[in-house]
N, C-alpha and C positions, 0 to 999 in steps of 0.2 A: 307234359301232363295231358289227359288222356282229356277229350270234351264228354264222354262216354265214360260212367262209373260203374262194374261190376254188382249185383247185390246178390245175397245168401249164396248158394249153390250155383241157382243159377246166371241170368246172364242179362244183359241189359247193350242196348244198343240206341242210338238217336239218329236214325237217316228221311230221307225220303226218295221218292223214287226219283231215279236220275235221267235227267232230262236229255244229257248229250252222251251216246253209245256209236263207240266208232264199229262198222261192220265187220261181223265175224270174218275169220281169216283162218284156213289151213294152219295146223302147225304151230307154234308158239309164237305168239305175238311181241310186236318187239316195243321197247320204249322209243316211245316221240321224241324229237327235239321238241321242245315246248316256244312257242311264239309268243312273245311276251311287249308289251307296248311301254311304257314310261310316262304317266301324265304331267299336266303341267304342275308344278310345286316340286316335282319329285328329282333329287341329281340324277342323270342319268349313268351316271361310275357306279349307281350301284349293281349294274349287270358285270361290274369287271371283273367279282371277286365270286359269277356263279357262272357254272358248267350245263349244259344241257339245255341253252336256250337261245333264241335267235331276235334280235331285234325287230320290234315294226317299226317304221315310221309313215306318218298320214295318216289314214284313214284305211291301213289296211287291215283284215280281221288279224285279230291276236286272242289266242287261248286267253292268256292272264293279261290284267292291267294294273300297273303298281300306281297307288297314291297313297303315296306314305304321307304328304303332308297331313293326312287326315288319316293317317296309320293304319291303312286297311287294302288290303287284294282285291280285285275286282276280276268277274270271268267276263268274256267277251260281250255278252251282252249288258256290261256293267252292275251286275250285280255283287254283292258281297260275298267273299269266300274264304275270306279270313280277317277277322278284325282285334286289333290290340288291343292289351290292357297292361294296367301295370304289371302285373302277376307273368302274365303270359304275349311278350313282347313277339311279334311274327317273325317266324326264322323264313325269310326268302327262298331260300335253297331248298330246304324241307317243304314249303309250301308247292314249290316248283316239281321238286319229286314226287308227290303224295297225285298230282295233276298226271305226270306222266304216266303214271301207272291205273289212272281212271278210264285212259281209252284202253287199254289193252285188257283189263280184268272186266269193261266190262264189255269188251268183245266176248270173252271167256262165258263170261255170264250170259249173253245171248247164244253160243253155241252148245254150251253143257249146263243147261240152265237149274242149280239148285230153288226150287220154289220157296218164297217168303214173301211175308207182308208186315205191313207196319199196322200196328193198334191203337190209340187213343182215346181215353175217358172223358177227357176233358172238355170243353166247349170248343164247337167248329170254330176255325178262325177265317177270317177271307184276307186275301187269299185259297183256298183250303192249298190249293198246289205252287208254289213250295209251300206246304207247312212249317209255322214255327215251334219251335220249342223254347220258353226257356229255364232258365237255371232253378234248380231244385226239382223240374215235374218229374213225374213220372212217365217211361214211356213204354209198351208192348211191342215186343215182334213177336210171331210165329211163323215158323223155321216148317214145312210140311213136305210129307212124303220122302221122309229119312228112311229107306228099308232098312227092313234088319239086316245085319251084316255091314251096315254102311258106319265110318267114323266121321267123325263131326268137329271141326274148326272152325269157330267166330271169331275176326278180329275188328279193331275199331280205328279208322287211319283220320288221326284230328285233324283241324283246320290246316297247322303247320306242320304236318306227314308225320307227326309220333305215333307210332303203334301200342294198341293194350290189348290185350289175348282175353277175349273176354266167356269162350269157350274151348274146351274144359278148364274149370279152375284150379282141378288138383290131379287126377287122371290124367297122363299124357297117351294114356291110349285114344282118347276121344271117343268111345264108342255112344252111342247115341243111344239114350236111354227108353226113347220112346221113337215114332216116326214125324211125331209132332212136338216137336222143342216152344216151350212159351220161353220167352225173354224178356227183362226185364230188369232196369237202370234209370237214376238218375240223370241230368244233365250240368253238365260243369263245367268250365272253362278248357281251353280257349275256345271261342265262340266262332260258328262261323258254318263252313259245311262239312258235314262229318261224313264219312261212307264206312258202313260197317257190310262184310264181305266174309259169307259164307262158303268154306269147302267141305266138300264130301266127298268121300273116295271108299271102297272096297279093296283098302290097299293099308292094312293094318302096318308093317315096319314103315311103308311110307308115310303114313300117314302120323304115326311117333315121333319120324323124325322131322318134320312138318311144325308139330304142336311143339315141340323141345324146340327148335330154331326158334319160332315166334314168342314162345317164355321168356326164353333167354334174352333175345333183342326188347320185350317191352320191357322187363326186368331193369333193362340198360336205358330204359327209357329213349329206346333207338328207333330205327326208322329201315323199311324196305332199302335192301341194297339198288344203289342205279346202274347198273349194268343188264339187269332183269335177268338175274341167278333165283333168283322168288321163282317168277313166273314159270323158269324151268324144271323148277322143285314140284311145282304145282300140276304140270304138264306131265311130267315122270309118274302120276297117278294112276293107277287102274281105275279104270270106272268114274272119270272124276264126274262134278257136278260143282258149279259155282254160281252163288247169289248175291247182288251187289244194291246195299240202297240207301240212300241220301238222306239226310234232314237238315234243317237250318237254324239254328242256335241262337239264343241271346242271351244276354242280362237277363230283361224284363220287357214289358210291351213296350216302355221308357224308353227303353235304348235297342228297339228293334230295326233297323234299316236297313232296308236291302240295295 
């Protein structure tokens, strides 16, 4: 289940701007092995049963830090990036994927940069950077400088890498109805850091067949492939453009923690 909830027509997204972008790169960018550390409380068997990641031990940097005795993902500078609940228990694996695929899209997004920003009505919070969000607000993006001719996909990859296609919601053409897209959604579980990622492309059959894959897999309540067959679907675009951005989710102020 998506931490990002669709409304009306349009579209709703919960990120903020992200903080770690690995350096743009010729060519298609490939998936990381992910470095992952194991805290104290946590067995460490449970890396036996995931793919795509490398043990630390010491004090050496690690992308992810697991403490599951206190049920929640931690990124290397120990912050929260996916946290349990009953509803929505953290898939490791999913968690571990949805990370691999944050340096390379947002290489993508620093090289063929779709422009967007995030909105909020609410009262500043401090922190203001990460900003929180939580459960039930409402939150704004605006998507700018869509040309005409260009097609338009928003997706939403939750704390534990599930995807929700959150533009277009019935048109698989994705044509962009304006050059300035407002968005706009609820916040909902699972909690934690969300990255909603923008493409645009001048590549209408590709870009269909883009928006149909991503239907179909949030449909299935699925998750980007790990082998980075995405990233090559995405790359095969004419004219592409990609926007990538962060927010940080909770319950409530209650159970805000980073």
């Amino acid at each position: 289940m998506s931490s990002i909830t669709p409304l009306r027509a349009w579209l709703f997204l919960s990120l903020l701007l992200l903080p770690l972008l690995a350096p743009a790169a010729p060519g298609v960018p490939s998936l990381p092995t992910l470095t992952v550390r194991v805290l104290e409380g946590t067995d460490a068997s449970v890396l036996d049963d995931l793919v795509n990641v490398r043990p630390v031990k010491g004090q050496g940097p690690a992308m992810l830090q697991f403490d599951l005795a206190h049920k929640r993902v931690l990124n290397g500078a120990g912050q929260i990036v996916a946290d349990s609940d009953a509803k929505n228990p953290i898939n490791l694996q999913g968690t571990v994927d949805k990370w691999r695929y944050v340096q390379p899209l947002g290489a993508l997004a620093q090289a063929h940069p779709q422009e967007m920003h995030l909105e909020f009505s609410g009262p500043l919070r401090q922190p203001p950077s990460p900003p929180a969000f939580y459960k039930a607000e409402a939150v704004h993006f605006v998507i700018t400088n869509v040309t005409p001719g260009r097609q338009l996909a928003v997706f939403d990859l939750s704390p534990i890498g599930t995807l929700a296609l959150l533009y277009p919601s019935e048109d698989p053409s994705g044509e962009a109805p304006s050059e300035t897209m407002v968005v706009e959604g609820n916040v909902t579980s699972p909690f934690g850091v969300d990255h909603v990622v923008a493409v645009s492309a001048a590549d209408p059959a590709g870009m269909r067949a883009l928006i149909t894959w991503l239907a179909e897999t949030a449909r299935a309540n699925g998750m980007l492939d790990t082998k980075g067959a995405f990233l090559d679907q995405v790359m095969a675009l004419h004219n592409v453009r990609v926007g990538m951005l962060a927010t940080f989710t909770c319950l409530s102020a209650a159970n805000c923690k980073r």
